[in-house]
MARDOZA-409435 format. One line per field, with one value per residue: residue number from 1; residue in three letters; chain; x, y, z of N, C-alpha, C in turn. Coordinates in Angstrom, 3 decimals, decimal comma. Each point is the difference from the previous one (the first is absolute). Layout:
BEGIN
pos	[NUM | ...] .
code	[ala | ...] .
unit	[A | ...] .
n_u	[X | ...] .
n_v	[Y | ...] .
n_w	[Z | ...] .
ca_u	[X | ...] .
ca_v	[Y | ...] .
ca_w	[Z | ...] .
c_u	[X | ...] .
c_v	[Y | ...] .
c_w	[Z | ...] .
# end
This chain:
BEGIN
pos	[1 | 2 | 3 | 4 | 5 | 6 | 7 | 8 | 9 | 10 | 11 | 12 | 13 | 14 | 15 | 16 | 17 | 18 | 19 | 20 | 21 | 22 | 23 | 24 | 25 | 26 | 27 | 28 | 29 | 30 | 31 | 32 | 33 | 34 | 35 | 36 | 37 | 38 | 39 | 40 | 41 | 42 | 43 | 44 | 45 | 46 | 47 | 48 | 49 | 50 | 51 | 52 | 53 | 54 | 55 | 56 | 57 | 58 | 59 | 60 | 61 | 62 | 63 | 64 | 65 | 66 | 67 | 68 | 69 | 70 | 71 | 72 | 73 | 74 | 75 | 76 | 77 | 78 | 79 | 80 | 81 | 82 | 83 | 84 | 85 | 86 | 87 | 88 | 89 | 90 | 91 | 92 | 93 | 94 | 95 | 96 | 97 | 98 | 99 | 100 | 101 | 102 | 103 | 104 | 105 | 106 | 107 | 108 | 109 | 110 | 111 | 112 | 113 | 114 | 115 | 116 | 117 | 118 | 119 | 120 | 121 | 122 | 123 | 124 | 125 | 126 | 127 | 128 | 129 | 130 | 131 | 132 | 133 | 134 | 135 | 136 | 137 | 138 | 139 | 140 | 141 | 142 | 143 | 144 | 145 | 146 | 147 | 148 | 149 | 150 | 151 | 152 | 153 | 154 | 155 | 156 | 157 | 158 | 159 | 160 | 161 | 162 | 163 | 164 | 165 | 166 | 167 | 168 | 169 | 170 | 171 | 172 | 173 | 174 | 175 | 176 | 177 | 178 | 179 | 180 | 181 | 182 | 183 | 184 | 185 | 186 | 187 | 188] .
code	[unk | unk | unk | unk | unk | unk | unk | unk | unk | unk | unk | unk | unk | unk | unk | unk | unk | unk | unk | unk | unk | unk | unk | unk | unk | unk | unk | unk | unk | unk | unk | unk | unk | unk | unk | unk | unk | unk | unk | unk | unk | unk | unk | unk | unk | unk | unk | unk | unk | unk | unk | unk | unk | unk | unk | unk | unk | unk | unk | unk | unk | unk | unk | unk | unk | unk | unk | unk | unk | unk | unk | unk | unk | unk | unk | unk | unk | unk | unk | unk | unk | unk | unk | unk | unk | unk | unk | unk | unk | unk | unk | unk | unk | unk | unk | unk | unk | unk | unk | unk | unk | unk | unk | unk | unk | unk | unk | unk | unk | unk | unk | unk | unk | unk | unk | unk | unk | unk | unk | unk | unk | unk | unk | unk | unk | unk | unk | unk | unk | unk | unk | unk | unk | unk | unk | unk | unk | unk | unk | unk | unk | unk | unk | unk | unk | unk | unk | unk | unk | unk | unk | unk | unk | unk | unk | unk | unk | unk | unk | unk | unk | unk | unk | unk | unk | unk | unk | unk | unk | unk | unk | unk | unk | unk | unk | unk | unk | unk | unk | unk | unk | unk | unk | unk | unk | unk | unk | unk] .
unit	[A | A | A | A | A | A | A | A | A | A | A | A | A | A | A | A | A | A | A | A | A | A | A | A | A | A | A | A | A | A | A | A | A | A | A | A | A | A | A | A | A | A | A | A | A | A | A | A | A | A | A | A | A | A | A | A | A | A | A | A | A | A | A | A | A | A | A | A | A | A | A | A | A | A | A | A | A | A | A | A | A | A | A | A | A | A | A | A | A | A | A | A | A | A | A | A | A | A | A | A | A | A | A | A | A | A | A | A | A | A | A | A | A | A | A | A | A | A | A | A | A | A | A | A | A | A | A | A | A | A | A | A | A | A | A | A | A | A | A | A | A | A | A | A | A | A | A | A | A | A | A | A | A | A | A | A | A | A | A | A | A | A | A | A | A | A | A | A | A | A | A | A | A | A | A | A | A | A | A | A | A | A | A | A | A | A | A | A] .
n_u	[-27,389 | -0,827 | 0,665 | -0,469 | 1,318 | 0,368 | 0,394 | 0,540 | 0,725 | -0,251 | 0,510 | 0,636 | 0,777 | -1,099 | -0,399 | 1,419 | 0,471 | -1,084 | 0,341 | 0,875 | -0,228 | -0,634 | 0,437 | -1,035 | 0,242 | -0,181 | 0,303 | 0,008 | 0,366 | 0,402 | -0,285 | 1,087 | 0,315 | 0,852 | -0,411 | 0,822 | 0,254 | 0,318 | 0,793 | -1,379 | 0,048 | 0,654 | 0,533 | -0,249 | 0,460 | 0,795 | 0,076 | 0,009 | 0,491 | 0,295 | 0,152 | 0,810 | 0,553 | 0,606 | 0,346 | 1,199 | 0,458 | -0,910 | -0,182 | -0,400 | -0,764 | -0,510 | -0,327 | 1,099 | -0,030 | 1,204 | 0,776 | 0,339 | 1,064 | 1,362 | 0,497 | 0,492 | 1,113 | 1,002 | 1,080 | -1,050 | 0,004 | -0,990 | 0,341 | -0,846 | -0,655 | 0,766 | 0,249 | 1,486 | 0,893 | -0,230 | -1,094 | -0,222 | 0,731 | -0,896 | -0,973 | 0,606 | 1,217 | -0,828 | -0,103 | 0,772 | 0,322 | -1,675 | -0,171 | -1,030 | -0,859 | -0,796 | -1,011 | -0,373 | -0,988 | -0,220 | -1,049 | -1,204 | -0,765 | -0,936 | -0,732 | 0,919 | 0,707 | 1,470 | 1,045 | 0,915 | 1,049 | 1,061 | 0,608 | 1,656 | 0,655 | 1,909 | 0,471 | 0,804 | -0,093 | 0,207 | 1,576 | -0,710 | 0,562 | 0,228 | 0,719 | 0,661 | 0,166 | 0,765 | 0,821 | -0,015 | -0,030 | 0,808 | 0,108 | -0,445 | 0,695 | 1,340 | -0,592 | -0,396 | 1,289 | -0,070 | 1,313 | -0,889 | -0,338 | -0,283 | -0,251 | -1,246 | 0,444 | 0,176 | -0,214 | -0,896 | 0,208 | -0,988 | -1,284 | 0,780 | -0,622 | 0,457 | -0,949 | -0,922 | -0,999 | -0,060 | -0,904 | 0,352 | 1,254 | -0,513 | -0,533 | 0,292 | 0,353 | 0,445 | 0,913 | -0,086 | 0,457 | 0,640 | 0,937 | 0,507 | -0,241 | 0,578 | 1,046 | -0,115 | 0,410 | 1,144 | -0,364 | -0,161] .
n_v	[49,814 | -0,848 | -0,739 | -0,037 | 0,482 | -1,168 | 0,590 | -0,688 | 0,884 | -0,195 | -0,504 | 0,806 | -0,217 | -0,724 | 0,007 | 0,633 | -1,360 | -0,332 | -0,226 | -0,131 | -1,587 | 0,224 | -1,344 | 0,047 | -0,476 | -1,184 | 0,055 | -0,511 | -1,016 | -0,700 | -0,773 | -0,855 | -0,539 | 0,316 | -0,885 | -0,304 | -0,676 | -0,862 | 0,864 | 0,514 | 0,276 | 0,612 | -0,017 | -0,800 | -0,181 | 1,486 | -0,577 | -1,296 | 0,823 | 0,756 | -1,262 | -1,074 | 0,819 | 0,219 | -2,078 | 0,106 | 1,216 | -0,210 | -0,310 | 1,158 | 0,239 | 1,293 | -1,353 | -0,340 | -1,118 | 0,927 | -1,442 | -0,168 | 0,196 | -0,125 | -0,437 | -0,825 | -0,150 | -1,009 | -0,066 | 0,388 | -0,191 | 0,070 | 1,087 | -0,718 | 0,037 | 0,347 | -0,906 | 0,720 | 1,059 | -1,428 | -0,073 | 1,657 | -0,652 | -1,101 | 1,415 | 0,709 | -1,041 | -0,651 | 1,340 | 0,164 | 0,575 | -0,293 | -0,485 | 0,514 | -1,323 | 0,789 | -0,664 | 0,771 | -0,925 | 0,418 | 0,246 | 0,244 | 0,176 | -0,092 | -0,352 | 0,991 | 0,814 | -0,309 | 0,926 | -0,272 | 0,524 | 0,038 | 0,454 | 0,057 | -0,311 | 0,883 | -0,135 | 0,737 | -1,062 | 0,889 | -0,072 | -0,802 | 0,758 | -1,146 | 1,054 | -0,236 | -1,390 | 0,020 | 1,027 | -0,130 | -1,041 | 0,332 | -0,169 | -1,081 | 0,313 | -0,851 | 0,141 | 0,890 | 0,093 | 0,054 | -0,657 | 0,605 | 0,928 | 1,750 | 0,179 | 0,177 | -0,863 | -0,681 | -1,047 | 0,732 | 0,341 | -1,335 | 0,243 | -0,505 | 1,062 | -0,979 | -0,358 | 0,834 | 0,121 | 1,505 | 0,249 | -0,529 | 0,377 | 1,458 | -0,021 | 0,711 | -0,995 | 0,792 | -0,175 | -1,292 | 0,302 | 1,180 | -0,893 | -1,028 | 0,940 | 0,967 | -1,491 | -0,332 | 1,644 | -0,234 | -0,893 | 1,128] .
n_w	[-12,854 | -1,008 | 1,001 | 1,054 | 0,369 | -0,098 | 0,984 | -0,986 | 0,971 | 1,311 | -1,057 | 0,730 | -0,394 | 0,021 | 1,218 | 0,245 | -0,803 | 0,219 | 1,498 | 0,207 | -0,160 | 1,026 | 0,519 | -0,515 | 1,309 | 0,542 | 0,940 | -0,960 | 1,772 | -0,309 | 0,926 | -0,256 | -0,404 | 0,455 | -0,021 | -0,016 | -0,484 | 0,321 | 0,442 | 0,230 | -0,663 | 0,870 | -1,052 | -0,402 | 1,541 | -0,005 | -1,218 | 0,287 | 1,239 | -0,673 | -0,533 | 1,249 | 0,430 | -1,373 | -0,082 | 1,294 | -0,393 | 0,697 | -1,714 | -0,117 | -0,777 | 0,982 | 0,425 | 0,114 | 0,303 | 0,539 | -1,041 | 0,814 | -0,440 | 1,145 | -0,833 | 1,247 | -1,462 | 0,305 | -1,557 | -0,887 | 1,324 | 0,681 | 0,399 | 1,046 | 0,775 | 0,606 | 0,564 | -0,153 | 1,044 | 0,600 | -0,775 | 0,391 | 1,774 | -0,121 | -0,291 | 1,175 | 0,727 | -0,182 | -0,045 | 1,135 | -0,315 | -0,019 | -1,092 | 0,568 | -0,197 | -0,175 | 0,568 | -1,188 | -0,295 | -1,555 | 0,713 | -1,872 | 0,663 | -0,957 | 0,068 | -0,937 | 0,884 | 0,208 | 0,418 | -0,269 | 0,678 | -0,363 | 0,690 | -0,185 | 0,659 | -0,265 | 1,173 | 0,266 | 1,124 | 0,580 | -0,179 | 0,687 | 0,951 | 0,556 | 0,519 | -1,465 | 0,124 | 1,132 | -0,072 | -1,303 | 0,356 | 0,749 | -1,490 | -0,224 | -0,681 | 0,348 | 0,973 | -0,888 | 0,072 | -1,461 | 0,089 | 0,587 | -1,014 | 0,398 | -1,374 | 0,164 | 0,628 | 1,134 | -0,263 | -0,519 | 0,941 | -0,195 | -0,557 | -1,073 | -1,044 | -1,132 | -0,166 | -0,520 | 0,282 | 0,210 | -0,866 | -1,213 | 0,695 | -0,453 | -1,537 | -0,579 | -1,436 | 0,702 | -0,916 | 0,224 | 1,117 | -0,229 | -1,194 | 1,179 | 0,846 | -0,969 | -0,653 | 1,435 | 0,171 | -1,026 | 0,337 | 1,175] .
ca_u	[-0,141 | -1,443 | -0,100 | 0,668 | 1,333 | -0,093 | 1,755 | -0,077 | 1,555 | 1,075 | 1,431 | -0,247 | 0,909 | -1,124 | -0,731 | 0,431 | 0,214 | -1,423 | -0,662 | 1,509 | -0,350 | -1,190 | -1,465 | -0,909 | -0,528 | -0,728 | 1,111 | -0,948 | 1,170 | -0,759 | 1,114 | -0,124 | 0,485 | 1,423 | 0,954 | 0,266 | 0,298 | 1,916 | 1,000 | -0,145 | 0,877 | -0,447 | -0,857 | -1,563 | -0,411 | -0,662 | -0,984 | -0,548 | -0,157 | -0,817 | -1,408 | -1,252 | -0,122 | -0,929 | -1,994 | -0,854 | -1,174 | -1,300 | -0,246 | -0,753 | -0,214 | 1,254 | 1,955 | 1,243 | 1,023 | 0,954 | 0,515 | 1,876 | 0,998 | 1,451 | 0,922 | 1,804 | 0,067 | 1,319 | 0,342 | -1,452 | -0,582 | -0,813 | 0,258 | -1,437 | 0,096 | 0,809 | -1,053 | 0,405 | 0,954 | 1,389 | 0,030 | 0,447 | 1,285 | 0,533 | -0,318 | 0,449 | 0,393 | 0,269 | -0,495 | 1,232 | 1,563 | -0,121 | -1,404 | -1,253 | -1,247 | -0,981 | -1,592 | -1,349 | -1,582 | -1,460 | -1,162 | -0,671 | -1,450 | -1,669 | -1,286 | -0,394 | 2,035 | 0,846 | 1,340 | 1,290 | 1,611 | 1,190 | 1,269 | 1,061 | 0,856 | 0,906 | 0,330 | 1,374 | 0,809 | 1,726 | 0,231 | -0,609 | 0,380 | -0,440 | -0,353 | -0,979 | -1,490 | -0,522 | -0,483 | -0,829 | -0,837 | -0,265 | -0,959 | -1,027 | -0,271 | -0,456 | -0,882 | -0,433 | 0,462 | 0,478 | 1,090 | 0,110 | 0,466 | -0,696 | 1,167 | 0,035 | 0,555 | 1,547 | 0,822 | 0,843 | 1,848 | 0,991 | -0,314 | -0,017 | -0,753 | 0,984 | -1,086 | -1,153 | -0,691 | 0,287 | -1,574 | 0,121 | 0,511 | -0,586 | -1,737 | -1,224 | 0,734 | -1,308 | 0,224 | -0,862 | -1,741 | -0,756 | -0,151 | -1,585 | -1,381 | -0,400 | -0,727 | -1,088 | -0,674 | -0,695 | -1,078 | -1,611] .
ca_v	[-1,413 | -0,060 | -1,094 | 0,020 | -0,309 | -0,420 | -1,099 | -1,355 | -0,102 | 0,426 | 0,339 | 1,397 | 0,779 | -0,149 | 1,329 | 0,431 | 0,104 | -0,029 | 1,548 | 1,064 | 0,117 | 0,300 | -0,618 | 0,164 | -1,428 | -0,428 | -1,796 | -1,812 | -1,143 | -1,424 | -1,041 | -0,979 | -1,233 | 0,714 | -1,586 | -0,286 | -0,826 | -0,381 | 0,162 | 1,109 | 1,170 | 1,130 | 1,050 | -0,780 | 0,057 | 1,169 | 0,206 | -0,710 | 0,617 | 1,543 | -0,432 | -0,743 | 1,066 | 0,694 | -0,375 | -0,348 | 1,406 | 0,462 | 1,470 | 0,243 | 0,389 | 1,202 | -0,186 | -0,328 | -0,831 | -0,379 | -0,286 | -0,252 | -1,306 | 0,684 | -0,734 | 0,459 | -1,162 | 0,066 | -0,737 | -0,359 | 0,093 | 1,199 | 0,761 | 0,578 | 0,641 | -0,783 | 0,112 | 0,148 | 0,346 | -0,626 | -0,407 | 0,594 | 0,157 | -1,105 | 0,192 | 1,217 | -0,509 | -0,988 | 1,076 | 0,883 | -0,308 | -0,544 | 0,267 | -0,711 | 1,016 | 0,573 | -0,375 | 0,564 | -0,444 | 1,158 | -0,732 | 1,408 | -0,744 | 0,261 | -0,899 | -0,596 | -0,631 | -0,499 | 0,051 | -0,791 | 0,113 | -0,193 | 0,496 | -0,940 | 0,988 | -1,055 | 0,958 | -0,225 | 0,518 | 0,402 | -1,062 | 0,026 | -0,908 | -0,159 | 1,097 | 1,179 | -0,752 | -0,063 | 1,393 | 0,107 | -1,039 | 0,325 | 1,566 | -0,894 | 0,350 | -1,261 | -0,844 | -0,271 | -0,075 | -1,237 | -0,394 | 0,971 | 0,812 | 0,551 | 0,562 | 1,318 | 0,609 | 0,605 | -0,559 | 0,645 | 0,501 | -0,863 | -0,759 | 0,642 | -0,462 | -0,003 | -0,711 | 0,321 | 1,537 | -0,076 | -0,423 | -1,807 | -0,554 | 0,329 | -0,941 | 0,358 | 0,857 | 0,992 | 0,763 | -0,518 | -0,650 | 0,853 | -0,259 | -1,142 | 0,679 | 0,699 | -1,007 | -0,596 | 1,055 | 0,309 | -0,790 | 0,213] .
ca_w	[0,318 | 0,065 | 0,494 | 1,531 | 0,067 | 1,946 | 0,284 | 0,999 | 0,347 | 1,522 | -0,328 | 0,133 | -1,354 | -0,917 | -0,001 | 0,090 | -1,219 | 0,033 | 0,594 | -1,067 | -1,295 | -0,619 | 0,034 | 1,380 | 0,443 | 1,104 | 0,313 | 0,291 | -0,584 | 0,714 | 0,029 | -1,163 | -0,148 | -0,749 | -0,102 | -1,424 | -0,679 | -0,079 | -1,406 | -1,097 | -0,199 | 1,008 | -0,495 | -0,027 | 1,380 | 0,043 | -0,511 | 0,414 | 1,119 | -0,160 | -0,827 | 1,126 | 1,037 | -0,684 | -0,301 | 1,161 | 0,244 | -0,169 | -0,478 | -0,559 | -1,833 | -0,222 | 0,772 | -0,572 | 0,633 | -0,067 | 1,229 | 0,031 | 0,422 | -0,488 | 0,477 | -0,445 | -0,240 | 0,138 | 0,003 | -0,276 | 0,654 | 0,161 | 1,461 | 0,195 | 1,359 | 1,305 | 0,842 | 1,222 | 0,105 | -0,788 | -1,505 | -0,832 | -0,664 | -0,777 | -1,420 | -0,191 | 0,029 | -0,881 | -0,638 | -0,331 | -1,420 | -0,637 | -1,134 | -0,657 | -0,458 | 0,632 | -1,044 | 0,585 | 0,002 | 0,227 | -0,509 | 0,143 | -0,220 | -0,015 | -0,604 | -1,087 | -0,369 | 0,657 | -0,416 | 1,342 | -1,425 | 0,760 | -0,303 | 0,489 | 0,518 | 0,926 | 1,168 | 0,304 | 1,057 | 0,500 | 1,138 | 1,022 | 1,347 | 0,842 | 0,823 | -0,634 | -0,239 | 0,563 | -0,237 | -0,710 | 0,273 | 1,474 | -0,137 | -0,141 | -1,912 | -0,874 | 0,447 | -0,696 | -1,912 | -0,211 | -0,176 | 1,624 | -0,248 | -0,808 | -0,580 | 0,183 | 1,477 | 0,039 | -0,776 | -0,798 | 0,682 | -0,684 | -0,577 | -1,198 | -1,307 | -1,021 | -1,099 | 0,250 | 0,638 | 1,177 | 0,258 | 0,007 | 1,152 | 0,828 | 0,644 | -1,406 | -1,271 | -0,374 | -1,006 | -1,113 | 0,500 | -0,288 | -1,506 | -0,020 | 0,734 | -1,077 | -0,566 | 0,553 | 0,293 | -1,595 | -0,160 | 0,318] .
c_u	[-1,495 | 0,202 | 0,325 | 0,625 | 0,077 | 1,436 | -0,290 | 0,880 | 0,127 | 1,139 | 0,170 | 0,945 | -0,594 | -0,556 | 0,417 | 0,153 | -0,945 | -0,422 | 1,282 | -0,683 | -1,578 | -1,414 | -1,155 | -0,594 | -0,317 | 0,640 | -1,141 | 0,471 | -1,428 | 1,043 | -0,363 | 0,920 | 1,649 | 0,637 | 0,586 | 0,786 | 1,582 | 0,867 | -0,539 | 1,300 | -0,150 | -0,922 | -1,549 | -0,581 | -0,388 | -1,361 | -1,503 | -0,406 | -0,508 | -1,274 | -1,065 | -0,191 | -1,043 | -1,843 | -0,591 | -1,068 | -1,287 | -0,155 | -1,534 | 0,115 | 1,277 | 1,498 | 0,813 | 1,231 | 1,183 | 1,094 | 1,543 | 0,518 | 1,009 | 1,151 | 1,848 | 0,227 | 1,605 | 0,179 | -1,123 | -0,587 | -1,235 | 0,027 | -1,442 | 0,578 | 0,496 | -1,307 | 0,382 | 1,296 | 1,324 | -0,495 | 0,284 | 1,391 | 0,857 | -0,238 | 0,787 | 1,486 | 0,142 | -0,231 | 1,249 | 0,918 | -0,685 | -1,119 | -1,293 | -1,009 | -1,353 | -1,106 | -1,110 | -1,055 | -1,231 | -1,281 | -0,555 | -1,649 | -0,906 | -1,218 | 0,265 | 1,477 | 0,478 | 1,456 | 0,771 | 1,300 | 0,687 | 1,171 | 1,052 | 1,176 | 0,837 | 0,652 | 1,123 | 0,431 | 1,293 | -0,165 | 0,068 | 0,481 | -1,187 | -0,921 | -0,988 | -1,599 | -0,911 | -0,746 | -1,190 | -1,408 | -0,916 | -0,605 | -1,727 | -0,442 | -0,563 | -1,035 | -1,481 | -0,385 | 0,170 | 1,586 | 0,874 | 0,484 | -0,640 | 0,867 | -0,383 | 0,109 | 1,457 | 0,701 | 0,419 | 1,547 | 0,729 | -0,516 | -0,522 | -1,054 | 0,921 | -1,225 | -1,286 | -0,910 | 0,225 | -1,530 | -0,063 | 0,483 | -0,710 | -1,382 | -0,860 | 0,573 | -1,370 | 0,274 | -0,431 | -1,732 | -0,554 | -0,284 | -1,617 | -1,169 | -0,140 | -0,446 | -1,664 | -1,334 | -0,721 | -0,611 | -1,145 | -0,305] .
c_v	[-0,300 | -1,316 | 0,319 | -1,003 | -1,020 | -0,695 | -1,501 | -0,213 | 0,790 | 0,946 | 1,714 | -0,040 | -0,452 | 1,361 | 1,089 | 0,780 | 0,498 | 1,931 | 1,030 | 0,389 | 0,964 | -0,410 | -0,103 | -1,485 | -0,501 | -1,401 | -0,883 | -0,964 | -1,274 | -1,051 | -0,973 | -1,358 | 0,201 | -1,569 | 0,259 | -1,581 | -0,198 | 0,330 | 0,918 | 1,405 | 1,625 | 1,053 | -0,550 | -0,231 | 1,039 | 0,474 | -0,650 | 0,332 | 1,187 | -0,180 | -0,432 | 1,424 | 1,208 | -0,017 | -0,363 | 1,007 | -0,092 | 1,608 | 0,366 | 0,347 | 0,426 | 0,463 | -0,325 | -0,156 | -0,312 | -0,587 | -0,488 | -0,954 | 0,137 | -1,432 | 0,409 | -1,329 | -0,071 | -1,889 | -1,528 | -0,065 | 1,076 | 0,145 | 0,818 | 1,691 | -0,481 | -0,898 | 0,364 | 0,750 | -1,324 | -0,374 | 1,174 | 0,559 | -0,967 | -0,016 | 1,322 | -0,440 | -0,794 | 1,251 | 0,696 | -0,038 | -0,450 | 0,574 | -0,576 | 0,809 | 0,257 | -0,367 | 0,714 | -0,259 | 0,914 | -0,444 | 0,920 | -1,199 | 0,859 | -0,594 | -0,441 | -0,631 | -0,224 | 0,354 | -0,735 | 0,602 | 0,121 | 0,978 | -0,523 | 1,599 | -0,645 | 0,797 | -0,850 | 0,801 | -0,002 | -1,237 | 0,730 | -0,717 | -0,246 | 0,744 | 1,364 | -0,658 | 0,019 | 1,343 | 0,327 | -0,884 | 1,045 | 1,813 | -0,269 | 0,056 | -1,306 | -1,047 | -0,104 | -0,286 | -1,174 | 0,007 | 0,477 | 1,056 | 1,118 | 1,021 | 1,860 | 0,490 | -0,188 | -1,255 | 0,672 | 0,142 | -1,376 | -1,072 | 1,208 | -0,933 | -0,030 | -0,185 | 0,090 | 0,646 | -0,259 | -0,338 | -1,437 | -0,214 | 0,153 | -0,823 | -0,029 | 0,904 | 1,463 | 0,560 | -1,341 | -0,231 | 1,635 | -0,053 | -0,803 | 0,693 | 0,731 | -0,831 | -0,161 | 0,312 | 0,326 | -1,515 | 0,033 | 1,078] .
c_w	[0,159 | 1,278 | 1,457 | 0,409 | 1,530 | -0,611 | 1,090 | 1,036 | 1,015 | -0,226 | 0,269 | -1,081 | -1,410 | 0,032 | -0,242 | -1,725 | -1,059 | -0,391 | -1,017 | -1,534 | -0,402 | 0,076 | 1,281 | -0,089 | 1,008 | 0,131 | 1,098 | -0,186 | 0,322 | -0,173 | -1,144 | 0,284 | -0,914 | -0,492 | -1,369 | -0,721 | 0,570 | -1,346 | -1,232 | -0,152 | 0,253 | -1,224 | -0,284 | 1,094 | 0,014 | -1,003 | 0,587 | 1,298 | -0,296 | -0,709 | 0,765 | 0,716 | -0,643 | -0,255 | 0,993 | 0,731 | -0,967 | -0,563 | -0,670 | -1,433 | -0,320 | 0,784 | -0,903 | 1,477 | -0,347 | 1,716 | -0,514 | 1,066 | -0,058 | 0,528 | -0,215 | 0,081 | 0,183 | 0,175 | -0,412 | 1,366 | 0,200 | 1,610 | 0,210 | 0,990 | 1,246 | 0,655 | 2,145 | -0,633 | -0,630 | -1,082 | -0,231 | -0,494 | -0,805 | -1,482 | -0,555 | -0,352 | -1,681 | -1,457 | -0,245 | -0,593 | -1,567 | -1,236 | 0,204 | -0,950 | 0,677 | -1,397 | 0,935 | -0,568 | 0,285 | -0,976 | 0,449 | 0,028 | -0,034 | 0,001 | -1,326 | -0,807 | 0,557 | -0,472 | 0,591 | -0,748 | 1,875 | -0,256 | 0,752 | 0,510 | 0,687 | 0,677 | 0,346 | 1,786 | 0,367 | 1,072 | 1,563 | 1,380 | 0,865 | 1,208 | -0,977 | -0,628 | 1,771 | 0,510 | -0,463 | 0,582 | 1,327 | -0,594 | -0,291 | -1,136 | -0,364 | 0,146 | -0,767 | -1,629 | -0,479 | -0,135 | 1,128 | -0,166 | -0,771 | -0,884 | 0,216 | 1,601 | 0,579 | -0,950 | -1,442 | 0,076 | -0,710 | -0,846 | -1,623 | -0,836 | -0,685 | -1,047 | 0,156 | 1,162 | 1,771 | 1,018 | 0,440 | 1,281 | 1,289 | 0,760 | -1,290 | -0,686 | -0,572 | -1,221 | -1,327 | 0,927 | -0,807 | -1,448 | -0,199 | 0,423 | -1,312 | -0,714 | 0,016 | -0,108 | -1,672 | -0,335 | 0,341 | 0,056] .
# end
């Protein structure tokens, strides 16, 4: 990799993903301005969010900024992060028995380019009582996810991938962000 790597993203299962795969980096967030437009469509929000988050870091020559964005979408709606224990059981809830999809938003930046691509994924939960959303809630998983829910921890036990990567749900499709960095990488 001729470019030093800074992740734009808090996100520990960013990091996480990050670090599995191989890569050596340095996480630099700065805040930005996340607004987006009324009624755009969840997969172009994410692009558009990993893109503001991505150019909001201050890089040098030889950086390369990457940033992300993960949304759960159900029913066209987009489900951010709880912002308390009852939105999240009102998203966990409105989740069970049921299909959504998961958009993940990645933006590669340099001084001299710019990537953005997206990937889509649909997750299917078991139906869910009452007492087993609240369970779960009171393990503090969900409190910071988006759709309140993380697929590589205990929700696994009921929330299935039927359609695309288990990365994507996760936080960062690392298996095309790794097609685009080779891309990237044979232009300079």
């Amino acid at each position: 990799m001729t470019h030093k790597i800074v992740l734009a993203s808090k996100s520990p299962r960013r990091k996480e993903i990050l670090e599995k795969a191989g890569y050596e980096f340095e996480i630099r967030v700065q805040d930005a301005d996340e607004t987006l437009p009324c009624g755009i469509e969840p997969q172009k929000a994410v692009e558009i969010l990993a893109e503001i988050k991505a150019k909001a870091v201050k890089r040098a020559k030889n950086e390369l900024v990457i940033g992300a964005d993960t949304v759960v979408v159900l029913d066209g709606v987009i489900l951010g992060k709880p912002k308390d224990e009852k939105d999240a059981f009102l998203m966990l809830k409105g989740l069970s028995g049921k299909e959504h999809k998961v958009f993940t938003g990645v933006c590669i930046v340099t001084n001299e380019k710019t990537v953005t691509f997206s990937e889509e994924s649909t997750v299917k939960f078991e139906s869910l009582t009452e007492t087993q959303i609240l369970e779960y809630i009171k393990t503090g998983e969900p409190m910071d996810k988006a759709g309140s829910y993380g697929i590589q921890g205990k929700a696994s036990a009921f929330a299935k991938i039927t359609e695309g990567s288990f990365h994507n749900v996760m936080g960062l499709p690392i298996e095309t962000l790794n097609k685009k960095m080779l891309e990237f990488e044979k232009i300079y």
